[in-house]
N, C-alpha and C positions, 0 to 999 in steps of 0.2 A: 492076590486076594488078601484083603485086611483078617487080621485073626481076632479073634474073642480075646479080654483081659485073663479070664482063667487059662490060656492055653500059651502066655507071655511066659518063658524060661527067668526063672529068678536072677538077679544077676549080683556077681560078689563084689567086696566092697571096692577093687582097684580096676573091677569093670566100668563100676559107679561114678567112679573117681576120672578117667578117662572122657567118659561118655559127656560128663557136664563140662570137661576140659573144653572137648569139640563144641560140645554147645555154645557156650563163652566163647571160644575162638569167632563163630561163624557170628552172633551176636556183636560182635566188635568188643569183648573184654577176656584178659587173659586169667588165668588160676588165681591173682592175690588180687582181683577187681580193677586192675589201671586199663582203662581204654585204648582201643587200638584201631586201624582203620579195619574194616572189613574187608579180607581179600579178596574176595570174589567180586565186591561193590564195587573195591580200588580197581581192579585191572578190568573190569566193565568199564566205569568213567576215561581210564586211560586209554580203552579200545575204542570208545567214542570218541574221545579228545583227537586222538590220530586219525581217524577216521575223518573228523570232523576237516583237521588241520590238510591234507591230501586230496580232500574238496576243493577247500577254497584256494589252498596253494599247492595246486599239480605237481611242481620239481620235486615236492618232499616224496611223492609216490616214483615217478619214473629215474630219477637221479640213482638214489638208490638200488632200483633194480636193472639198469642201462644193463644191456649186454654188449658186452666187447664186438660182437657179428654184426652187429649194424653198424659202426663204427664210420667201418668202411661206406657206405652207401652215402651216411649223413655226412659223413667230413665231404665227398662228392659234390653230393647235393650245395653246399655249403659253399663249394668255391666257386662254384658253376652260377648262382645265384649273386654272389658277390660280382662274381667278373660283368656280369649284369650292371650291377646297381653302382658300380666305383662311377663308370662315366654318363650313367642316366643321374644319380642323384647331384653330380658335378652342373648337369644339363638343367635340370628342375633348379636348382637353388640361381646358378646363373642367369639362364635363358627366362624362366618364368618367372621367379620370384626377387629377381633383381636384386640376389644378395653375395656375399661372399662366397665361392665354390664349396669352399670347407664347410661351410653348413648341413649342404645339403648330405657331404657324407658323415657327420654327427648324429644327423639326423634317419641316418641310414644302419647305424649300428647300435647308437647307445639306447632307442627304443626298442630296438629288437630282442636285448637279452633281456630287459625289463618282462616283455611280453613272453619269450622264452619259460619263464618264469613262473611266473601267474596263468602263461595262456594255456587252454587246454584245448586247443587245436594245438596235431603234432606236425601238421605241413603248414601252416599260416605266416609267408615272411610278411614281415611288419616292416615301411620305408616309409617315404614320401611319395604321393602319386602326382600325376600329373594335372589330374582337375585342379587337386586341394592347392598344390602348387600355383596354378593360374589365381585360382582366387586369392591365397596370400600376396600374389604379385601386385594383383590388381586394390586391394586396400592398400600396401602400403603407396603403390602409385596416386593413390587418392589423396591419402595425408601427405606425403610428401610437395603436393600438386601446393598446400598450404603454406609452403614453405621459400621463401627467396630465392635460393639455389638446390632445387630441386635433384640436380645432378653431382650435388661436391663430397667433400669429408665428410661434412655433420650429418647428408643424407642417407650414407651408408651408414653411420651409427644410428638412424634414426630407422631404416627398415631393421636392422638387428631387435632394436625396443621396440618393434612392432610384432615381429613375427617370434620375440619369446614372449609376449602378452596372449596373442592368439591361440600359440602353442600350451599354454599354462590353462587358457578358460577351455578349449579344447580338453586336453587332459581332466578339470575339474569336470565339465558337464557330462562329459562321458561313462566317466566315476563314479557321477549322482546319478545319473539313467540304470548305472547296472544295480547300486546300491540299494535304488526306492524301487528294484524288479521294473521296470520299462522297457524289457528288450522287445516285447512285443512290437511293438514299432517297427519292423521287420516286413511283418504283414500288411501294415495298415498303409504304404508310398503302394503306387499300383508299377508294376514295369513300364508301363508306356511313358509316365512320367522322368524313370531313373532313363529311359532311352532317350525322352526327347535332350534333360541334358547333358548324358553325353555324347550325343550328336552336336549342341551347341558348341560343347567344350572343343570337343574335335575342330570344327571349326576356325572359331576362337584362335585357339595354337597355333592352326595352319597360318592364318593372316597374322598374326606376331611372328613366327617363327620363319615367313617369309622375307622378311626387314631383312633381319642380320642373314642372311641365307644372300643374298643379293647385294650386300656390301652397302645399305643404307642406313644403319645405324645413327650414324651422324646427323644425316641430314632430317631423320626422324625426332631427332634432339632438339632438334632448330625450330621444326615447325610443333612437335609436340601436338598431331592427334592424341584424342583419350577414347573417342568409344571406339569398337571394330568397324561402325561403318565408317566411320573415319580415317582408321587405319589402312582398310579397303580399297577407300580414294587415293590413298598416299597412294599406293603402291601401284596404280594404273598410272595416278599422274606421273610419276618421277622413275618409270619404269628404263626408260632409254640413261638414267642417272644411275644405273647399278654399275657395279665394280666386277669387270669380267673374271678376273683373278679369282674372287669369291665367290661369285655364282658358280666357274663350272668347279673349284675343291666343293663345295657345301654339295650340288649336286650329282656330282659324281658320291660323293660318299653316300646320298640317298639311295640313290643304286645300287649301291653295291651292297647296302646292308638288307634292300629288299631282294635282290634277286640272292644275296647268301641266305636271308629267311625261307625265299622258299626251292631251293636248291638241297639244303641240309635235309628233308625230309625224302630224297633219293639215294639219302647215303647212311640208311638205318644200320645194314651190316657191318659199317664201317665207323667204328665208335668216334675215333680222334676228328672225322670230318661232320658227325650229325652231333658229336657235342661241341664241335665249338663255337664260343660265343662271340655270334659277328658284330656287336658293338663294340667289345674290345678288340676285337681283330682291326677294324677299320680306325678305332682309336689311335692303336700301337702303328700303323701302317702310316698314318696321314702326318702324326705327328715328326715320324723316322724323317717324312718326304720334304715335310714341313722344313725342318731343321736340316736336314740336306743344301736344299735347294735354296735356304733363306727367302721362304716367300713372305715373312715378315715384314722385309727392307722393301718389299713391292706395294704393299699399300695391305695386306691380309692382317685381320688383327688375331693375334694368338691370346691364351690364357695367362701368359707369363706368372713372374713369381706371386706364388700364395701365400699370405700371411695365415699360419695355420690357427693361432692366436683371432679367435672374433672380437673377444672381449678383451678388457681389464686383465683378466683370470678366465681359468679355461671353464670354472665352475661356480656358477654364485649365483645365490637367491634371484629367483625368477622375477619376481616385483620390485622395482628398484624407483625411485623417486621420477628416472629421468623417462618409467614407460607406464606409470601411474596414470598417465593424464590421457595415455590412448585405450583405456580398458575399459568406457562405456562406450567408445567409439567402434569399438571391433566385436564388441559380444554376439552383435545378428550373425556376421561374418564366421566367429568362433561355433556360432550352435548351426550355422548351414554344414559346415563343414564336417562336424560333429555326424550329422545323419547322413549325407551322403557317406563319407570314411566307413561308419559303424558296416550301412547295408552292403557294401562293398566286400568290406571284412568278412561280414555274415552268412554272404553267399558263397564265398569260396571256402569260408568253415566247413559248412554243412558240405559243399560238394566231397572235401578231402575226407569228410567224417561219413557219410555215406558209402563213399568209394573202400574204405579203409574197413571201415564196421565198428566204429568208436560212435559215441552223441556228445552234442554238443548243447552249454547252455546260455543264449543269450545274453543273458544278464551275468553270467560269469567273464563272459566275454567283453561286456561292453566295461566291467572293472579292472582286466588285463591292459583294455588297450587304453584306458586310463590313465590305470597306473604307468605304463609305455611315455604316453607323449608327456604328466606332469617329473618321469625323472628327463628325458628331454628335453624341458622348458630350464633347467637347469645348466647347461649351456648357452651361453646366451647366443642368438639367433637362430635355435635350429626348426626345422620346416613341419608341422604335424602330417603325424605317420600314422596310417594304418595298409590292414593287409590287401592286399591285390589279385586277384584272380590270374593272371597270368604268370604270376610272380610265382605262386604258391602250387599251380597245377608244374610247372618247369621244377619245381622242389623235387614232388612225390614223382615226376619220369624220372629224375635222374638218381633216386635212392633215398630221398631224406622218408626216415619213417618216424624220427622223434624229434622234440625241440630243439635235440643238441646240434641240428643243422643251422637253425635260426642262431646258436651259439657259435659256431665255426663261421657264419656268413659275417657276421659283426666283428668277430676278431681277426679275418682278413681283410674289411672295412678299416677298422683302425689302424692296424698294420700301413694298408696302402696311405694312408690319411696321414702319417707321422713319417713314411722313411719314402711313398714312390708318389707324392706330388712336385717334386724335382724333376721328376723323367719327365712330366708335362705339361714343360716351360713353355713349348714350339705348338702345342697341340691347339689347331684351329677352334676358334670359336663359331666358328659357322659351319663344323663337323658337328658341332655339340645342339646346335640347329637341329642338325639334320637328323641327329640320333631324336628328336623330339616329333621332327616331321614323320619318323618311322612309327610314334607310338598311334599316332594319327591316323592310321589305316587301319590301328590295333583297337582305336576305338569305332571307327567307321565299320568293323566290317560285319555285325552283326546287324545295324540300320537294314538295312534293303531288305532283309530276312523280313524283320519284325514288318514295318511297312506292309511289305504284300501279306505276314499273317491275319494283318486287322484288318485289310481291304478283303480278303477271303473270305473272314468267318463275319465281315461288317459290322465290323466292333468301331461304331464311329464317334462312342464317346471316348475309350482311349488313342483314336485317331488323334480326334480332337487334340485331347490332352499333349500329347507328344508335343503335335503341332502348336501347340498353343507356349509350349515350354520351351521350344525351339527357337521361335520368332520372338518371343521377349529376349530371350538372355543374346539373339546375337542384335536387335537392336534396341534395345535399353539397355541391360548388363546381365549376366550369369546371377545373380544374386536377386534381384529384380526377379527372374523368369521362373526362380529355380520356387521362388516364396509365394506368388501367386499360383502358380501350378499345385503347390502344395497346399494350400488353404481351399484350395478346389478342388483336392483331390481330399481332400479331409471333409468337407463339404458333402462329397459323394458318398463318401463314407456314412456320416451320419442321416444323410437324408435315407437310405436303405436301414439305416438300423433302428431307426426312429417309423418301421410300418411295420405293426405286428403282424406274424404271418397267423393267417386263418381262413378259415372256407367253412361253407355252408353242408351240411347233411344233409342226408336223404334213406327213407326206409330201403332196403332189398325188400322188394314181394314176397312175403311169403314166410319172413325172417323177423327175427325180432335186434337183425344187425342194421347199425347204420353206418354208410361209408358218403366219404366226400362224393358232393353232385360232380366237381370235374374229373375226378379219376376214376367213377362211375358210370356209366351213362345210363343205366338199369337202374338205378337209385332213383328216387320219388320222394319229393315231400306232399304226404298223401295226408295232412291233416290240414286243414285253413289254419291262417292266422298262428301257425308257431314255427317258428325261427330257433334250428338246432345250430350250434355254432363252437366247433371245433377249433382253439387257438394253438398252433402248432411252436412256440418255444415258452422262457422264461419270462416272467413278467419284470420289467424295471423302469426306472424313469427316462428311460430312452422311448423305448418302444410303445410304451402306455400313454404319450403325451396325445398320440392322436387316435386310440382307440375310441372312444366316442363318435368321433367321424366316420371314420372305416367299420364301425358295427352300425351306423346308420344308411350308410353308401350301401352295404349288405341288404339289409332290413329293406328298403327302398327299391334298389337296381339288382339286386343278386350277386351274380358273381359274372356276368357279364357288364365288359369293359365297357360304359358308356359313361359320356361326357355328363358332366353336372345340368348343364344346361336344359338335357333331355328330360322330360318327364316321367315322372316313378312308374318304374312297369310291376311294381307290387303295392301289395295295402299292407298298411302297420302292420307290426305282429302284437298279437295279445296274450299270446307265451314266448317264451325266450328261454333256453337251456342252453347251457354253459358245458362243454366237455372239457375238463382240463389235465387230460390225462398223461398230455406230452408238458405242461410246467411243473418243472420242478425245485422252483423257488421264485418269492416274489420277495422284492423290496418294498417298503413301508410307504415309498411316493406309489406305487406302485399300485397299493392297496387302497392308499388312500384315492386316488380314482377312479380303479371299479366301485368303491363303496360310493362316488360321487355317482357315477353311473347308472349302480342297482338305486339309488335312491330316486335320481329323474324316471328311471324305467317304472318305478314303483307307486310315484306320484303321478303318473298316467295311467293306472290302471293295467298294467302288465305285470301277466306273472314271470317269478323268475324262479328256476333252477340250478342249480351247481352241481355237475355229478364229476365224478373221477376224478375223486381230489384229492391233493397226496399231501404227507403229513405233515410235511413241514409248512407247506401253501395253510392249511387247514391252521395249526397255530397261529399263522400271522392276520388271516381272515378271524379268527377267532378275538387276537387281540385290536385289531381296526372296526370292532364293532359290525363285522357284517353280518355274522351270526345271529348278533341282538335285531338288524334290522330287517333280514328277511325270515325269519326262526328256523328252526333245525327240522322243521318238516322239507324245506327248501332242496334240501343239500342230501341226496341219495346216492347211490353207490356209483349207479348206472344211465346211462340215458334209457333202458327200457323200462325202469323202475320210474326215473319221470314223467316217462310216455304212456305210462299205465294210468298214471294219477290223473294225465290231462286227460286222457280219453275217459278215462269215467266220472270226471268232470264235465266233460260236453255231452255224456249221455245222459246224466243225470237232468243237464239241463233240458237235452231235449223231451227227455221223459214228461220234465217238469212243464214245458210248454203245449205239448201235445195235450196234454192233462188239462190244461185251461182250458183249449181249444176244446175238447170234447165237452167239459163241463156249463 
């Protein structure tokens, strides 16, 4: 309780002295007047600033408090994902993106700490996948198609300058989506679409990755199909022309990496057998058999020595005179890649961030894995990386619970990359096939699922869709399938958001409530001639383009679905009332068309109402002149305060007619 001044204790003079000390202190000036910062203000702004900086870059928060008890799980996690990715990312840079091995494992580590880093998913490993992989292969196959000797020296320097260009506008676009907030984007691809392609993709692989799987590599060189169905043909025609040698190692290692996939999940009590990872196991085993047996000198072609060196220098500006000239050529390829990677990434974010009980932020993410692939584009040719669903649930089984897994997976990455690509001089490259053939069942096996869910629930516009995404990209091209599907899936998009949602009222008997005629069926519009009208979200220039229409389709037909064609099963209305009690903001195009609206309604002789209108709608109506055009009698709290008005308007009238007629 505050005191009265009389009841204030007088105070002596080195109380006095004191007292005005603190004052000045807390004011920002010390006992002889020199300025000073405010303490309380200072270690505020510095608790924000930290606060601030812990947001946008996560390691400052988790690094610091890392407990030594996880250590163990993530270093786990870490090598168990690596032993993964050493002879897939070998597989991706070779098999699909027709570049140096060594790429693909560059491209396998030095994104990941990046993303480590910045990212704030704690299970999210960050690599090269297998789609994005196929479509890098397939542009540089394009550009290079441009070139005399498609196959020699200059052409491998020339997918390098291709795939650090992609890798670099990748990185940038991704950067600028988190930076201008666009992670929404997330929501807006529908799944049937992301299914139809990777069902394509899957595809795809299988018919490339059949070639060298069958020992036809060569003679693929010679005749040089380019689409899949081309490649399709090869493979039936020149089928009796395979190389036995290589079909049955490539095949047999198919085998054996599916039936160790699904054999491991029998041997859960028994650690050393359900963790280990059967692409390095079959790796280490083929290679041992390889170099044994010399099936090299038989006609098998192996990965022999890696020049670990891609470039010039292991590190140098991404943009270099001699990859300038493919950088308008690749940007659609760069921003396809871009949104497939991101949704990819995004979904196994949230799964590990659900699973865990962390959140996650889109647009923080879509700046991680950013910043991920532009320090990547800084080697030159490494492959764009983002996270993988399969990659990243295999993390959190085996223990990773912080980024420092994503740290330990990259620096056994490099490790292997610098001292154990010597051990896999002999190691077939038609295992490396096969390891690619395996991920092909990895994306097929959810297909059949989805399928029978949209023939069940008869969802036959995403039927559609799939199918529609499917059949382009395997016969015109993945890039092709994946951009019209999407422009029609954006398409669908706005055609739904561009119908304001609304329904027609009707009184309750007996009530002074009114509720929608369709959720109703006791509801009545028991007065002639007025049309109450309920708009159920916010108003904007999406949804408002076709209001006009859709309040005359009402006003005419009701709220039963009938063709234009039919004739109006209602007469005009000569009142009209507005419910706007569910918008709670309108935009200025927005306004500006109800105001073009109330004005036609007005010049026909129809009254108008506005009730339940909320305050901020009200200001903006206020500054678009609706106010002025239909006056402030218009616009009441309620629709029963309108419905009052109009009914004692129509009695009045009636009174007023009767009256003639008697007189």
């Amino acid at each position: 309780m505050a005191m009265g001044i009389d009841n204030v204790a007088p105070l002596h003079q080195h109380e006095i002295v004191e007292s005005t000390a603190l004052l000045d202190e807390e004011r920002g000036q010390d006992m002889y007047g020199s300025v000073t910062p405010p303490i309380r203000v200072r270690n505020h702004h510095q608790s924000t600033f930290a606060k601030r900086i812990k947001y946008y870059i996560p390691s400052c928060a988790w690094i610091p408090n890392y407990s030594l008890s996880l250590l163990g799980g993530d270093f786990l996690a870490g090598i168990t994902v690596a032993s993964m990715l050493v002879p897939q990312s070998v597989s991706y840079a070779s098999a699909l993106a027709k570049l140096n091995p060594v790429t693909g494992l560059f491209s396998a580590s030095i994104p990941g700490i990046a993303y480590a880093l910045l990212g704030s998913s704690r299970q999210l490993n960050v690599a090269p996948d297998a789609s994005l992989s196929l479509l890098l292969g397939q542009a540089i196959s394009d550009i290079r198609h441009d070139y005399p000797d498609p196959h020699g020296a200059e052409a491998n320097v020339l997918g390098l300058d291709v795939a650090t260009v992609v890798t670099l506008q990748v990185g940038l676009i991704s950067f600028a989506l988190g930076f201008f907030r666009l992670g929404f984007i997330d929501v807006v691809l529908s799944r049937a679409l992301l299914r139809g392609f990777i069902a394509a993709v899957a595809i795809v692989i299988m018919v490339e990755q059949l070639i060298p799987m069958l020992g036809l590599t060569q003679l693929m060189h010679e005749l040089d199909p380019e689409t899949t169905i081309e490649k399709a043909a090869f493979l039936l025609q020149n089928f009796d022309k395979s190389n036995c040698l290589t079909a049955t190692v490539s095949f047999s290692a198919l085998f054996s990496l599916v039936a160790l996939r699904y054999m491991k999940p029998k041997f859960k009590n028994t650690w050393y057998i359900h963790r280990i990872p059967e692409v390095l196991f079959v790796v280490i085993v083929s290679t041992i058999l390889c170099g044994v047996f010399r099936w090299d000198s038989d006609g098998l072609d192996i990965l022999g020595a890696v020049n670990i060196r891609t470039g010039s220098t292991f590190i140098q500006f991404p943009l270099q005179r001699s990859n300038l000239k493919f950088l308008h050529r690749t940007t659609s390829t760069a921003a396809l890649m871009t949104v497939v990677g991101f949704l990819d990434s995004i979904v196994a974010a949230k799964q590990n961030a659900a699973r865990f009980g962390y959140s996650i932020s889109p647009n923080r993410e879509l700046v991680a894995l950013g910043a991920a692939n532009l320090a990547g584009s800084f080697v030159p040719g490494t492959l764009p990386a983002f996270g993988a669903i399969t990659r990243s649930r295999i993390n959190a089984d085996v223990g990773g619970r912080t980024q420092m897994a994503s740290l330990v997976c990259s620096a056994v990455i490099l490790l292997a990359t610098f001292f154990l690509l010597p051990w896999l001089y002999f190691l077939p490259k038609c295992v490396l096939a096969a390891i690619i053939g395996l991920v092909v069942f990895s994306l097929l096996a959810e297909t059949p699922h989805d399928v029978l869910y949209y023939w069940r629930t008869q969802a036959w516009i995403d039927m559609a869709l799939m199918s529609l995404t499917f059949f382009l990209s395997i016969i015109w091209n993945i890039e092709v399938g994946v951009i019209v599907s999407l422009v029609i899936s954006l398409l669908l998009v706005i055609h739904r958001s561009s119908k304001t949602r609304m329904t027609i009222l009707g009184r309750i008997p007996g009530t002074d409530q009114w509720k929608p005629l369709k959720e109703n069926p006791e509801a009545e519009e028991n007065v002639p001639g007025v049309l109450i009208v309920r708009i159920r979200e916010n108003l904007d220039f999406a949804n408002t383009a076709q209001l006009k229409e859709r309040l005359r389709r009402l006003e005419l037909y009701g709220i039963d679905p009938l063709h234009p064609s039919e004739e109006p099963r209602r007469d005009e209305a000569s009142v009209l009332v507005f419910h706007l009690a569910d918008v709670d903001s309108c935009d200025a195009s927005a306004a500006r068309i109800f105001y073009e609206l109330s004005e036609e309604y007005k010049s026909r002789g129809v009254g108008i109402f506005v009730t339940h209108l909320q305050p901020k709608v009200q200001k903006m109506f206020e500054k678009a002149g609706i106010y002025d055009l239909l006056g402030y009698d218009a616009f009441r709290e309620n629709v029963a305060d309108a419905m009052a008005i109009v009914e004692g308007e129509l009695t009045r009238k009636s009174c007023f007619v009767l009256g003639s007629q008697l007189g």
